[in-house]
N, C-alpha and C positions, 0 to 999 in steps of 0.2 A: 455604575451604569454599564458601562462598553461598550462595543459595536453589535451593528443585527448580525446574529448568526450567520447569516448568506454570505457571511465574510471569510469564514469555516470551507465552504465550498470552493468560493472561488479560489483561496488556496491552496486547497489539496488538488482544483485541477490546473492550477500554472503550473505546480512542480511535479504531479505525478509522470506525466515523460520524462523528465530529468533523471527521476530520483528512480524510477524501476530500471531505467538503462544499466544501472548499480546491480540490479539482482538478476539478468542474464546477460554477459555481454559476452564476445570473443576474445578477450584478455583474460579473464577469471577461466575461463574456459578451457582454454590452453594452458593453462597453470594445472588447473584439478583435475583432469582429462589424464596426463599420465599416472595419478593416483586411484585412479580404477573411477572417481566419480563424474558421473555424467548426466545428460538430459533435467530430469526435474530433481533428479537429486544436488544439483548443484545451488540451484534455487532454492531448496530447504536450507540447504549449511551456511549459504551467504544471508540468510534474514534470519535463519536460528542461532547461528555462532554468537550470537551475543548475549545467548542465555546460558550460556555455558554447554558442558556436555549433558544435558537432560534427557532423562530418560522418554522414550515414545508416549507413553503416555500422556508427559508434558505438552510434548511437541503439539502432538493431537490435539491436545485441547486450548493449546493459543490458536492452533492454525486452523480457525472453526469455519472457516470456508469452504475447505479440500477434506474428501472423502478418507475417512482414518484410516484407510488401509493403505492410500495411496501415502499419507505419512507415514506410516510405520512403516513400508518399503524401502522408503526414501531415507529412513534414520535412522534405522535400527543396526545397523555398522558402521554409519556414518563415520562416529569420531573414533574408528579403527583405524580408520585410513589420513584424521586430518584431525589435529587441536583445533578445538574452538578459537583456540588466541592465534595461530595460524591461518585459522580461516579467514579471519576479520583483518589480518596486516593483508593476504592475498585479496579480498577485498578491494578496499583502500587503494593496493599498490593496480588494480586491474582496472579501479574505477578512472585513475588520474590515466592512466594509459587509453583508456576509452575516450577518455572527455581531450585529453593532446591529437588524438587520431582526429576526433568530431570535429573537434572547436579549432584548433590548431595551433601550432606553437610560440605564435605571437600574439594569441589572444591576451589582453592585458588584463591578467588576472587580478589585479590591484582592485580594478572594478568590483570583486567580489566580496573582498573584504571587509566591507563596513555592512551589508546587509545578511554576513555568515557570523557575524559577532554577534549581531543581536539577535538571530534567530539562536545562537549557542546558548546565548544568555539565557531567553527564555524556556531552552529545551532544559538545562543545568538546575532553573527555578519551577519546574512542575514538580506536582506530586503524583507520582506514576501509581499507586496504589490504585491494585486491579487489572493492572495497564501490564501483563507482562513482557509483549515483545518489546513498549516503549520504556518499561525499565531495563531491560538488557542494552539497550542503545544509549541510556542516559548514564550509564557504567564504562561504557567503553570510554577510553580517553583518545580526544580526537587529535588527529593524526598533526603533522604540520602540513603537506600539499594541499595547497586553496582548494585543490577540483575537490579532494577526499575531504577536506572538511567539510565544506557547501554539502557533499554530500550524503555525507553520516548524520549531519544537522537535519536535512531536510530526512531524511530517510526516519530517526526520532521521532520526524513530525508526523510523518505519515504511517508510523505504525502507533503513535498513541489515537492516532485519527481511526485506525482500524481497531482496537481494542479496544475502542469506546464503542465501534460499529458491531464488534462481537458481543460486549454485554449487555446491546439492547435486542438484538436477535435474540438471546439468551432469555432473559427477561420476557420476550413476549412467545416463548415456549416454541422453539423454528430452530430447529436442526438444521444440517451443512445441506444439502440436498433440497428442503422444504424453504429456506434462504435465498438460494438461487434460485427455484421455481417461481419465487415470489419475485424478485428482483427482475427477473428477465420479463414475468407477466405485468409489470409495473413500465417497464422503458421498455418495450419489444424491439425500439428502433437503435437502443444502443447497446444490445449485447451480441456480439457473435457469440451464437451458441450453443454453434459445434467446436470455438474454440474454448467456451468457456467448461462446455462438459470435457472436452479430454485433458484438461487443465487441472482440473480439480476432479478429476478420476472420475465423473458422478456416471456409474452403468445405467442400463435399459430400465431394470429392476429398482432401480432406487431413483430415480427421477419417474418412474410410474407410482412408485409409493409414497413420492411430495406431493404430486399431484393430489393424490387421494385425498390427503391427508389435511391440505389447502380445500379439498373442495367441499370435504366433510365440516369443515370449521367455518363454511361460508365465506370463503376469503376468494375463490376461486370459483366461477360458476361451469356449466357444462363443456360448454367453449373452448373452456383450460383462460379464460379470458379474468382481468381483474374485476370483483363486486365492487361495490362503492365501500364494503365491510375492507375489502382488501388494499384499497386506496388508500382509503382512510390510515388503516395500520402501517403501510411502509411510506406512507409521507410523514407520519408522527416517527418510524422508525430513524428517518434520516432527517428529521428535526432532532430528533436525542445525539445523534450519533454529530450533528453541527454543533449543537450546544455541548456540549461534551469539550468539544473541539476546539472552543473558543477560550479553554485555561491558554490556549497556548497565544492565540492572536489578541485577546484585550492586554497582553502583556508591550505590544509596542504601540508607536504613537501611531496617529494616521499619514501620517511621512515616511516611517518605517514603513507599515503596509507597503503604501504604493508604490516604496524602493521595489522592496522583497517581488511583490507581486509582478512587477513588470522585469526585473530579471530576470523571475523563471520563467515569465510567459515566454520571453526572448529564448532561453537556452533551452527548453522543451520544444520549441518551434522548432531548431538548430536540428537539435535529436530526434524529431518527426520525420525531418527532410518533405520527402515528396509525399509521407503521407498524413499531412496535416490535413488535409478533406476527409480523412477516413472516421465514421462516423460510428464506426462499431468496435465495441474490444472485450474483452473478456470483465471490464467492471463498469463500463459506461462511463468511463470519464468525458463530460463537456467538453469541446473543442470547438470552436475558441472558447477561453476559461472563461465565467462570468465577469463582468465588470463588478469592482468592489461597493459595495455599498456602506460608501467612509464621506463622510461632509469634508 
């Protein structure tokens, strides 16, 4: 049986503030900063290093969100300047330094350890075929500092959660560009996005040619506004992309859940700060996370 899928969601948004604080923070920053790498490029090697030194074309095609040019910029001398196994200890060692700066250094980390084990356990027990940034993540062997575990675990989860979310994009024939066109025309209230186009490179020219291309397939009416054709497909999209999702959550009980889930709603909060009201972001994460839907 298992749990309703919506159980998929409401996880990925307790921890996605957690776990993205992991892929730009000012520790990692200051590390790779006198190595010549900077701005988005830092962001590429911190969520790619754990596929090793792959060539751009790899890169490009896990990271089906962001504009292939703007990855091949960002990677094509990347691992000149840093080893992939390099990247991943600065990682690691940037994340715990983030999370002592945030949380602070008496937070009793013990707390974390019983709901970082069994999310370990079930990232260890998937089978990532297809899944390629979550099998780079299910390779790495995780560190011993609580913060860096929590977070390489959670981090696992959330990019098999993406690479479930890229191969139904795929599947229903929606390029990086016509993706976001559809996403933003779908939730218009929770995407910034002007930060989401400089984010993910997407120019003048190529978000007029999603458009098109959404409106010629009926998905998209004159408006730039969503059809019921167009509704229809990105709420099935992000039905596939929950179920998908749920190898990883029918793996714990419903105790574990509601552990897991109310720690990261707690330590996402944390790492919000003041802007936990903020209602737009470049993926439209829910805030507050949903409520589980666990008996």
């Amino acid at each position: 049986m298992g749990f309703d899928s919506s159980v998929a969601r409401a996880m990925w948004a307790a921890s996605e503030p957690f776990g993205g604080a992991g892929l730009l923070n000012a520790e990692v920053r200051a590390v790779v900063k006198p190595l010549g790498i900077g701005g988005m490029q830092s962001f590429f090697a911190v969520r790619s290093a754990p596929m090793g030194a792959a060539a751009p074309p790899v890169v490009i095609a896990a990271f089906h969100g962001f504009a292939p040019e703007l990855v091949f910029k960002a990677v094509v001398e990347l691992w000149e300047l840093v080893t992939p196994k390099a990247m991943i200890s600065i990682s690691h060692d940037g994340f715990a330094g983030f999370a002592r700066r945030t949380f602070g250094e008496d937070y009793p980390v013990e707390q974390l350890t019983a709901s970082t084990e069994v999310l370990a356990r079930a990232i260890a027990n998937l089978d990532v075929a297809g899944h390629p940034l979550a099998a780079g993540n299910q390779a790495v062997d995780l560190p011993d500092d609580p913060w860096a575990r929590l977070w390489r675990c959670a981090t696992a989860a959330r990019e098999f959660r993406g690479d479930s979310h890229v191969a139904a994009l795929v599947a229903h024939d929606l390029n990086s560009a016509e993706s976001q066109a559809l996403s933003t025309a779908w939730k218009p209230d929770g995407y910034d996005l002007t930060m989401l186009r400089r984010t993910r490179g997407i120019s003048d020219e190529a978000w007029a040619a999603a458009i098109d291309a959404l409106t010629s397939r009926g998905l998209l009416n004159g408006s730039h506004e969503l059809t019921s054709a167009g509704a229809d497909l990105r709420a099935q999209i992000e039905l596939q992309t929950d179920e998908a999702s749920m190898r990883i959550w029918n793996q714990f009980s419903t105790d574990e859940l509601v552990e897991l889930h109310t720690l990261m709603t707690s330590l996402s909060a944390t790492v919000m700060g003041d802007n936990t009201g903020q209602s737009r972001s470049a993926v439209s994460v829910p805030w507050p996370p949903p409520a589980l839907a666990v008996a």
